[in-house]
N, C-alpha and C positions, 0 to 999 in steps of 0.2 A: 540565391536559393541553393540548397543542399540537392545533392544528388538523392536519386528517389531510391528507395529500395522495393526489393520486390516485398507484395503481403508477406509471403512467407517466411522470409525474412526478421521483417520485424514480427510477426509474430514470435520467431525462435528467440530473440530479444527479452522479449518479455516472457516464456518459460525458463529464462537463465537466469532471468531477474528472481523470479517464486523460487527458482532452484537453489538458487545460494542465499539469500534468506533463510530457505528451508533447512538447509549445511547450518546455518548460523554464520555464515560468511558475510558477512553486510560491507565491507569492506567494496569484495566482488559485486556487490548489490548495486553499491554506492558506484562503481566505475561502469553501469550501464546509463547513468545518469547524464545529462550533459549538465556542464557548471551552472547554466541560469536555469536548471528544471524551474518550474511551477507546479505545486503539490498543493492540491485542495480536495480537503474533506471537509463535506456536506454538512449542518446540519448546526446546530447549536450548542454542541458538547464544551469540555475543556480543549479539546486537540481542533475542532473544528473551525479552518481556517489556512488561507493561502501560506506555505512555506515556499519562499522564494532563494533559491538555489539549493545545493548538495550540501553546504554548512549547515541554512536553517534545518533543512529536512533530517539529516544528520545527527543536530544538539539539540534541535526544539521539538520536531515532531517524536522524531525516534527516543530520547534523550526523555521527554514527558513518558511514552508509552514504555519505555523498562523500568521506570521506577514505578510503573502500576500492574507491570503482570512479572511472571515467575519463568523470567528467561532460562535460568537452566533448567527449567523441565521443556523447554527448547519452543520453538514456533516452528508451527507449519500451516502454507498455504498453500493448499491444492488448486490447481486450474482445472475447472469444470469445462469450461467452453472458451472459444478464442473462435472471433470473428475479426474481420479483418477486410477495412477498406481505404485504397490509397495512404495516407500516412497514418492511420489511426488504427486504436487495437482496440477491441472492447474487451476484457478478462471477465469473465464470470469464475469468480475462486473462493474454498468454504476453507478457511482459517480455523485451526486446532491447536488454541492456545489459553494457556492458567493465568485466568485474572486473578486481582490481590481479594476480590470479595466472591469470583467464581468462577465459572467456565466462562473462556471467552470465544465461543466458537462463531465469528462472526461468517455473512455471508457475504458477496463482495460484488460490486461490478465497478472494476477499473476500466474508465474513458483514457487510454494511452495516445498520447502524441508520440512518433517517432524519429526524426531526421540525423541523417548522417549516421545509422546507428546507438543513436541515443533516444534515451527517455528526455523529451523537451517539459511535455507536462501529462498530468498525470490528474483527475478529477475521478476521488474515489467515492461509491454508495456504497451505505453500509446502515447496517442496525445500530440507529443512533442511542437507544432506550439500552442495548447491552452494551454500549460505553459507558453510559454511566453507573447502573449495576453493578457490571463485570469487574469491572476498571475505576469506581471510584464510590462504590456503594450506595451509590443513591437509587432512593426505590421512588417509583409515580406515586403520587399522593392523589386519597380521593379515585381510584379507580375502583 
């Protein structure tokens, strides 16, 4: 077992993580990660689905989602709230970003794993309906 951090800590972890994203630094992103992360987002989208390490999350998650939004008009996600218990983060954060068919402003609650100072995993909620919209134009049918 990894040594514990304190909450606060990993909390600071993970605003560093929003924070260089938000830079457009993913690089810096990518090195809060630990090599075997687990990344899973919710739901039954195209992107929705376990990325297992900092390659997949890297080429597959990341890699799908800029070829569907308008990276230089930049990404930003704000952290609303940061709860924080033993090694886990919960991030409540409202994303301000250009999908290819519209606003992607999604809202977010990331379930963070912590240790050693790394992101181990990562189990994102999020509005599944403006991924496909936003990010891939498909509209609910029959609503």
């Amino acid at each position: 077992m990894g040594q514990a951090m304190s909450t606060e800590t990993n909390k600071q972890i993970v605003r560093d993580f929003f924070a260089a994203l938000s830079r457009g630094e993913a690089q810096a992103a990518y090195a809060l990660m630990h090599d075997d992360v687990s990344w899973t987002i919710i739901g039954d989208t195209p992107v929705s689905k376990t990325f297992q390490g900092v390659k997949a999350v890297e080429e597959d998650l990341m890699g799908s989602v800029f070829q569907v939004i308008d990276a230089e008009a930049g990404i930003r996600v704000d952290v609303v709230e940061l709860i924080a218990e033993g090694d886990k983060v919960v991030a409540r954060a409202q994303g301000t970003i250009k999908g290819r068919y519209g606003p992607y402003n999604n809202t977010y609650c990331h379930v963070f794993t912590i240790r050693d100072g790394k992101i181990v995993e990562d189990i994102e909620y999020l509005d599944t309906l403006l991924i496909e919209n936003s990010l891939y134009g498909r509209k609910l049918v029959g609503a």
